[in-house]
DRENTIZA-347659 format. One record per residue: residue in three letters; y, x, z of N, C-alpha, C, O in turn. Coordinates in steps of 0.05 Angstrom, whole numbers, padded with zeros to 5 digits, always signed. Each point is the difference from the previous one (the first is absolute). Example, Ala and Ser with C-alpha at 12.3 -4.5 7.8 and 13.67 -1.06 7.14 Angstrom:
% residues 2
ALA-00114+00264+00156+00024-00018+00000+00024+00018+00000+00000+00021+00013
SER+00021-00028-00027+00024+00016+00001+00022-00015+00014+00022+00010+00004
END
This chain:
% residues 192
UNK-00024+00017+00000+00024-00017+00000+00025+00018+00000+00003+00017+00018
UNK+00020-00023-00045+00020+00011+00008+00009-00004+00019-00009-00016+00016
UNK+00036+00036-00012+00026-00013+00022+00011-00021-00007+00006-00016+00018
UNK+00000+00012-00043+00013-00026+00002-00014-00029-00002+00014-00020+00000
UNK-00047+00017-00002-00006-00021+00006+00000-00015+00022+00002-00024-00001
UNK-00004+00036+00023+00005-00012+00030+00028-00021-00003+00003-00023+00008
UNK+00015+00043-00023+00024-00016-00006+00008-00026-00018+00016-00018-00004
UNK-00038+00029-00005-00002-00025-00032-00007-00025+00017+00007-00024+00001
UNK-00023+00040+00013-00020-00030+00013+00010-00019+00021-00006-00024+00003
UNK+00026+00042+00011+00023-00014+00020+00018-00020-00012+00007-00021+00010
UNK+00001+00033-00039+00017-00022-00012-00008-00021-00008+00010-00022+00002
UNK-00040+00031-00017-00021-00028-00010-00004-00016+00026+00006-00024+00001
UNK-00015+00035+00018+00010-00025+00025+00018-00015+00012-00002-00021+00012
UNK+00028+00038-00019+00019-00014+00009-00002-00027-00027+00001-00025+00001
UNK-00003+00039-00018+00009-00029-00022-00018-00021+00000+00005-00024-00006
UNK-00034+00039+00018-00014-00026+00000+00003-00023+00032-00003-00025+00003
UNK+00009+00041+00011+00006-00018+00033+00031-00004+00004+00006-00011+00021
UNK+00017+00020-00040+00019-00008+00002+00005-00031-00011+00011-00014+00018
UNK-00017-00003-00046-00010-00030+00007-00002-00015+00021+00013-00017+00011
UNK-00037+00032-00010-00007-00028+00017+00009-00001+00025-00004-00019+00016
UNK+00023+00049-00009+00007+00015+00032+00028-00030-00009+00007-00021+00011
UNK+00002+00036-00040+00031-00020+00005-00011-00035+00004+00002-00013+00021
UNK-00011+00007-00041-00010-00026+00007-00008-00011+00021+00005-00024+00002
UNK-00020+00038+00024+00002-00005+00022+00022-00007+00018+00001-00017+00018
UNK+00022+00037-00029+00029+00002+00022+00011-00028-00015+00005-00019+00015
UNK-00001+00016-00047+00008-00027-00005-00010-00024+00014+00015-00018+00009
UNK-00046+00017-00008-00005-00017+00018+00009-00011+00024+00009-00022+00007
UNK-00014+00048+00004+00013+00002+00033+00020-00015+00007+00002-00019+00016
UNK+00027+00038-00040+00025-00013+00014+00003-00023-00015+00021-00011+00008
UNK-00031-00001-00024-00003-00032-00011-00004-00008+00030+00018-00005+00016
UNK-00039+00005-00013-00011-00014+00037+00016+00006+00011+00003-00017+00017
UNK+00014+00035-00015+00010+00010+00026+00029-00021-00002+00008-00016+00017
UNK+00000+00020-00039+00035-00012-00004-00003-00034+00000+00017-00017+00007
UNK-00048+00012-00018+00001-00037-00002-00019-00012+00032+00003-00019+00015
UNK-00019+00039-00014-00016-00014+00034+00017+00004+00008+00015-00017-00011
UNK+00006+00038+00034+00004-00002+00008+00025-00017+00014+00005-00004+00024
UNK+00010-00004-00054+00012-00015+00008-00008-00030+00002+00010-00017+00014
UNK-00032+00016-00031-00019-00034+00012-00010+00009+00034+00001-00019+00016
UNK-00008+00037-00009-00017+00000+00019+00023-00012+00028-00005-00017+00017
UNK+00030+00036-00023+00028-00004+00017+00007-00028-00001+00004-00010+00022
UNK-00001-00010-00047+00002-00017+00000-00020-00027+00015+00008-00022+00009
UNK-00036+00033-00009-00025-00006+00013+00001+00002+00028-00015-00013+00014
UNK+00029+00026-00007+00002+00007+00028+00023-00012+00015+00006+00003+00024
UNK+00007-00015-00043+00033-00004+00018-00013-00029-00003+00007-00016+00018
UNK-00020+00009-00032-00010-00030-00003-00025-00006+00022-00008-00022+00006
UNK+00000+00045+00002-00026+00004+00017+00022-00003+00030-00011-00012+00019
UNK+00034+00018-00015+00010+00006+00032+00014-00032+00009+00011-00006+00022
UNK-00015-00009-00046+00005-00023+00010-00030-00020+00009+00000-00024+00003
UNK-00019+00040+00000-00021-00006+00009-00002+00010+00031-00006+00023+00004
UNK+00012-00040+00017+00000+00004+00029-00015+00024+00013+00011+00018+00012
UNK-00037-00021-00016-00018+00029+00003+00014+00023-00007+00007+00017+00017
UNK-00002-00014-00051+00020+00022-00001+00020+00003+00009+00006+00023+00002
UNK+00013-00039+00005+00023+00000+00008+00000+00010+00024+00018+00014+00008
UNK-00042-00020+00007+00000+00009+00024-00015+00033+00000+00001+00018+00016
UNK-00007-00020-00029-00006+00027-00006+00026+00021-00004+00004+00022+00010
UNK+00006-00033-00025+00030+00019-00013+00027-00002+00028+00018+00016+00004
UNK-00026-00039+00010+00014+00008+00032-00012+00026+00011+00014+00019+00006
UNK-00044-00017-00003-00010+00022+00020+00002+00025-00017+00000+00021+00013
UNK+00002-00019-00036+00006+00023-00011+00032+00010+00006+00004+00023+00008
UNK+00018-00042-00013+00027+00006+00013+00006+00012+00025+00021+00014+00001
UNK-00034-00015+00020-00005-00002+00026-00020+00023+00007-00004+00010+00023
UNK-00003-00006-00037-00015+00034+00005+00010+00023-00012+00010+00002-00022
UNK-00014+00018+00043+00004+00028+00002-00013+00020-00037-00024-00001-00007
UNK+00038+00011-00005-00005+00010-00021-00028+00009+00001-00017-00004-00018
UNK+00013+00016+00041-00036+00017-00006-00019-00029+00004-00023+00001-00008
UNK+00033-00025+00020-00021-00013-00005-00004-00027-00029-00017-00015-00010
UNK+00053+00025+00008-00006-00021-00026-00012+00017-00022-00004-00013-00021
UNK-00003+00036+00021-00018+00013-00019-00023-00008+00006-00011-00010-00020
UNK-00006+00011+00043-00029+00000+00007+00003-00036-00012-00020-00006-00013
UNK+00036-00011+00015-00006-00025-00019-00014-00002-00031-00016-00013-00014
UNK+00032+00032+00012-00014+00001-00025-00031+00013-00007-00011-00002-00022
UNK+00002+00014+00042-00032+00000+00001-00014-00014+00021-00023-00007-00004
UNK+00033+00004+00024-00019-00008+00019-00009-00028-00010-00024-00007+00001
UNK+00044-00009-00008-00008-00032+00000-00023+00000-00033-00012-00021-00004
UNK+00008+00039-00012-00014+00009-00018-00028+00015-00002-00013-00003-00020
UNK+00004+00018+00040-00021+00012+00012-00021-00023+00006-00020+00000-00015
UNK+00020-00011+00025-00023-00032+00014+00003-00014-00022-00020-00005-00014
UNK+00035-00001+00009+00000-00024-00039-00009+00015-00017-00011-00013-00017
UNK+00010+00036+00013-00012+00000-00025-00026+00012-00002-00009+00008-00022
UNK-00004-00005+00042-00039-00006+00003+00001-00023-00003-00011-00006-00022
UNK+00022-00020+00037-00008-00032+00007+00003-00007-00039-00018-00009-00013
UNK+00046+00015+00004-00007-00008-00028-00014+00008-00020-00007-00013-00020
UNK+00000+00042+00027-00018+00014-00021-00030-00020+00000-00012-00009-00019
UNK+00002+00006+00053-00016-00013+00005+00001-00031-00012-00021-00011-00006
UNK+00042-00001+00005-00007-00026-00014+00001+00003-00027-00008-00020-00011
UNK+00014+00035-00003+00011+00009-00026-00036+00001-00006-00009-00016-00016
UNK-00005+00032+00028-00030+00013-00005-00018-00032+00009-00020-00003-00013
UNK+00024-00012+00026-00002-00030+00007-00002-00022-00020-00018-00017-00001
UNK+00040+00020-00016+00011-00020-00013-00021+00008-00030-00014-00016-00014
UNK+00017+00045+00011-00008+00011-00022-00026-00006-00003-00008-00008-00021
UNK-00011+00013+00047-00036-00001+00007+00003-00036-00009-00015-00003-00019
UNK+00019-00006+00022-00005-00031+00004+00006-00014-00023-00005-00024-00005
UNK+00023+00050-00017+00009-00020-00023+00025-00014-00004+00004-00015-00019
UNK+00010+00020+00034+00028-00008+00012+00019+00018-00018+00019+00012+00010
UNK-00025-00011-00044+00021+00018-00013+00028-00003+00003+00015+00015+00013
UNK-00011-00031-00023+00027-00013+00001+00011-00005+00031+00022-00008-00006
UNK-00023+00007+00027-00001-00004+00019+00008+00034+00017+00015+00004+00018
UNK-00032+00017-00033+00003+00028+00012+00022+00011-00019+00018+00014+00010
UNK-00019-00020-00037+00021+00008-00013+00025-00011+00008+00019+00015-00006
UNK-00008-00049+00025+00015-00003+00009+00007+00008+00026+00023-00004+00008
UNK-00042+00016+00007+00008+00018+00030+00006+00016-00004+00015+00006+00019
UNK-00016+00022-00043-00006+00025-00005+00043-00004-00012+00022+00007+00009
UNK-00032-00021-00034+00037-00001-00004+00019-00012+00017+00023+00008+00002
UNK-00035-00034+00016+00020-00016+00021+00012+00024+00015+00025+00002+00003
UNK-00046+00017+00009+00006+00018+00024+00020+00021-00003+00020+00006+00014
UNK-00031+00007-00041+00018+00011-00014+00027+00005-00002+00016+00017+00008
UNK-00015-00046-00027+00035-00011+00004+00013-00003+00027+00024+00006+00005
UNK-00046-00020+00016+00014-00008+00021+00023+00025+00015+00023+00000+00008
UNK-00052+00022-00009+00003+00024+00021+00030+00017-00016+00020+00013+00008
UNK-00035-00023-00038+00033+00018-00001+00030-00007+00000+00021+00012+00004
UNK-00031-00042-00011+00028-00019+00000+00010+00011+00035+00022+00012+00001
UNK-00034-00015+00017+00011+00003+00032+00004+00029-00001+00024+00007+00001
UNK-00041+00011-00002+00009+00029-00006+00029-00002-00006+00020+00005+00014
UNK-00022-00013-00036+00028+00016-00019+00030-00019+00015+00023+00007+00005
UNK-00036-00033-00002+00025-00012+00024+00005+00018+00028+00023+00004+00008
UNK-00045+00007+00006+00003+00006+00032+00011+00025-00014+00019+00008+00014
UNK-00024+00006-00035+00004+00039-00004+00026-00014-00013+00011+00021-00008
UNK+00008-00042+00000+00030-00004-00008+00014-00004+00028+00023+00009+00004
UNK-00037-00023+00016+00018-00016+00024-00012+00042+00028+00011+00005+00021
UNK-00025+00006-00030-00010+00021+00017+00010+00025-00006+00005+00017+00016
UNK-00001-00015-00040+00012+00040-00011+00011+00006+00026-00011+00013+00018
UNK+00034-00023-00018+00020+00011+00012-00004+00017+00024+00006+00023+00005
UNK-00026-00052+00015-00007+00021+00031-00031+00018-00014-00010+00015+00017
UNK+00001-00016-00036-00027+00019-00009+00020+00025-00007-00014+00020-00001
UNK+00040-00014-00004+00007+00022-00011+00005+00013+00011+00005+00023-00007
UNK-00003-00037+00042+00013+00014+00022-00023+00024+00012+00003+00021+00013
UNK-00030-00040-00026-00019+00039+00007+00000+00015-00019+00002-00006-00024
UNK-00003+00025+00033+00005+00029-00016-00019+00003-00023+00010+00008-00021
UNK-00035-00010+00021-00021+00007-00015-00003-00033-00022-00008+00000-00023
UNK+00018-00025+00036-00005-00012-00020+00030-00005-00025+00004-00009-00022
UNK+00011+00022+00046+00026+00012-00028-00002+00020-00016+00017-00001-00018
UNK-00031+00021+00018-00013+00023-00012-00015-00015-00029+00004+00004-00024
UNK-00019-00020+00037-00018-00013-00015+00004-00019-00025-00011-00005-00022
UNK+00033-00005+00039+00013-00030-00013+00020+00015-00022+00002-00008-00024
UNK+00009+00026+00032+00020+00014-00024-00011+00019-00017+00015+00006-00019
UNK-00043+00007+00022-00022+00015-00015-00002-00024-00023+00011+00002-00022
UNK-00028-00024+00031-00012-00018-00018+00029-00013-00025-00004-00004-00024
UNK+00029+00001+00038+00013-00009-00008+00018+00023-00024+00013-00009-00020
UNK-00016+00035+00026+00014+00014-00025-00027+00000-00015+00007-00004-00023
UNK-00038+00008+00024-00013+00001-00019+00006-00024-00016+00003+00007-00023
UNK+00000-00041+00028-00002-00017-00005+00022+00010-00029-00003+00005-00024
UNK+00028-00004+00044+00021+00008-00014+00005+00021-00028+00013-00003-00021
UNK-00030+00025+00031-00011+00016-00019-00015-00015-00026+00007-00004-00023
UNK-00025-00002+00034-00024-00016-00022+00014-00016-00009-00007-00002-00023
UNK+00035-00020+00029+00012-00012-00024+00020+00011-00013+00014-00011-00017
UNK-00012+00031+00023+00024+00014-00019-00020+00017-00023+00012+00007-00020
UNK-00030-00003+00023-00017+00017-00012-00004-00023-00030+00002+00004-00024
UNK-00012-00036+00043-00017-00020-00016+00035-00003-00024-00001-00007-00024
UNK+00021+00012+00036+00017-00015-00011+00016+00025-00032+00019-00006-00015
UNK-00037+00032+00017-00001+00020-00023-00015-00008-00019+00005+00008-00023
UNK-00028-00025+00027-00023-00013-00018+00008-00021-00014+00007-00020+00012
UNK-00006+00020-00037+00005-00021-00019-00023-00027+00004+00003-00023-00007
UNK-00020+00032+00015-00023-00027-00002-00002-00011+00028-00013-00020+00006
UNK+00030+00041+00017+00006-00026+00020+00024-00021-00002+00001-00022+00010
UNK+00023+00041-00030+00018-00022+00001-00007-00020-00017+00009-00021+00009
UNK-00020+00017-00028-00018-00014-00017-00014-00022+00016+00000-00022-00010
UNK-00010+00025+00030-00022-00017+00022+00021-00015+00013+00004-00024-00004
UNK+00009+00038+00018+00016-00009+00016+00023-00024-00018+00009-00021+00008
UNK-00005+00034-00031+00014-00024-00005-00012-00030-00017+00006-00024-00005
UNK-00030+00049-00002-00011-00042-00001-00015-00016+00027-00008-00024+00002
UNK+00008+00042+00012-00006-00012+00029+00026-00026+00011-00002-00022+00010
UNK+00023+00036-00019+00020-00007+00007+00011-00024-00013+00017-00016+00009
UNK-00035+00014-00039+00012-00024-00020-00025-00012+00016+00008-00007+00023
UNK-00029+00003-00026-00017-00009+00013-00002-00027+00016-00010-00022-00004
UNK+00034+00045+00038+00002-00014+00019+00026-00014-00009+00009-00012+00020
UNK+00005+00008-00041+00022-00010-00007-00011-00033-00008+00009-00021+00008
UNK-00031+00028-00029-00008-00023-00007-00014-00013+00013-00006-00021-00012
UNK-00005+00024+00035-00017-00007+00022+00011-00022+00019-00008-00022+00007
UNK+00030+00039-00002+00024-00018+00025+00030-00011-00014+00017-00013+00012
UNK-00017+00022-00036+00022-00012-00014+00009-00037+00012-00016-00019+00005
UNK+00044+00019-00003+00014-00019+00005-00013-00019+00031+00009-00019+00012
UNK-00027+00032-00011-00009-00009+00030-00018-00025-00012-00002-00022+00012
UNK-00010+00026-00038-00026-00019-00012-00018+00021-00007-00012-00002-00021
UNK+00008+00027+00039-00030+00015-00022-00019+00000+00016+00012-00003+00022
UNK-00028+00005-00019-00031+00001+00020-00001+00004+00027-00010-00017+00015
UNK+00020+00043-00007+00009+00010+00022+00024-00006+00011+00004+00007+00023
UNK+00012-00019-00037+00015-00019+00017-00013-00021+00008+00006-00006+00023
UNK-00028-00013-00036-00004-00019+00010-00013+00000+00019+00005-00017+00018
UNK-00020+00032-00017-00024+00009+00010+00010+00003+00029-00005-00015+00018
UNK+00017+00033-00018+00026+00013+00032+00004-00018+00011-00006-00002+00023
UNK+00020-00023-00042+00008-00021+00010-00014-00019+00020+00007-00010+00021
UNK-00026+00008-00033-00026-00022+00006-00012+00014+00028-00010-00012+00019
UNK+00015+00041-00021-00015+00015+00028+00023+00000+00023-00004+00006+00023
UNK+00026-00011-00032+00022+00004+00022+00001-00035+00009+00008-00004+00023
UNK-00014-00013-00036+00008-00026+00006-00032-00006+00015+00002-00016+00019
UNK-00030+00025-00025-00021-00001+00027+00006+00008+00017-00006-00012+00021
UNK+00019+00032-00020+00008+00019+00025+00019-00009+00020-00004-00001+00024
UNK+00030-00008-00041+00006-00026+00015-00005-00027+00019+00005-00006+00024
UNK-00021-00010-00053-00018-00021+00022-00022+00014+00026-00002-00012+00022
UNK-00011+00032-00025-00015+00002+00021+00009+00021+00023-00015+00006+00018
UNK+00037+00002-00018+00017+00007+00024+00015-00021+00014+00007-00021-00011
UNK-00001+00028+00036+00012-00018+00015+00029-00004-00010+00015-00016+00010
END
């Protein structure tokens, strides 16, 4: 083997795992820029649900190091009990049924996540190591969209993502408007 095949061969890899490397990050921040703002929205709609609400009091009301351990402790015991009904539902034939625990939980956990980590930063920033952390994750984030935003085939995504969600919720008659609608007006009737 020459010297320069080692090299040849580094580039033939890059070109072949750079694809599908970029296609991945397009993915990503697709999810990242449209969940998360459904999930926020999911969640402000979730705190008018008493349980949570009362939840988002005891999070106000605690000391920064323990409104972090919230975010795992109440997570640790639930998710054997659901894995276990998930493996339940599945043994018995219960497809549809496990496929709706598996995504219900999903959404739920992150819709409240991403509400308690909006109404919590502030006293989480006050420890040292999860400000380290929180501003680590947040310049890579930062990084990785300035990077996505040099790529022609993310701005490409992104803006038909964007016509997309235009024609989706346009004039407050597209799907996801209605849809929103119909879940905010249950949500309504079955709260006090």
């Amino acid at each position: 083997m020459s010297s320069d095949q080692p090299r040849k061969l580094r580039r033939l890899a890059r070109r072949i795992f750079a694809l599908p490397l970029i296609a991945l990050a397009v993915i990503w921040a697709l999810l990242e820029l449209t969940l998360w703002r459904w999930l926020t929205a999911l969640g402000r709609l979730m705190a008018r649900v008493p349980v949570f609400a009362a939840l988002e009091r005891l999070v106000e009301r605690l000391s920064p190091g323990w409104v972090i351990a919230i975010f795992v402790i109440p997570f640790v015991p639930l998710i054997p009990i659901l894995k276990l009904s998930e493996l339940w539902l599945l043994a018995h034939g219960h497809y549809v049924s496990a496929v709706a625990l598996i995504v219900g939980t999903k959404v739920v956990g992150a819709a409240f996540s991403t509400r308690v980590f909006a109404i919590a930063r502030p006293k989480m920033l006050q420890v040292a190591w999860f400000a380290k952390l929180y501003h680590a994750v947040t310049w890579l984030l930062e990084l990785g969209h300035s990077t996505l935003e040099g790529i022609a085939a993310w701005r490409v995504a992104r803006d038909w993502v964007h016509r997309a969600k235009q024609r989706l919720t346009s004039g407050g008659k597209g799907m996801i408007r209605r849809v929103w609608d119909a879940a905010q007006r249950w949500v309504r009737r079955k709260t006090p």
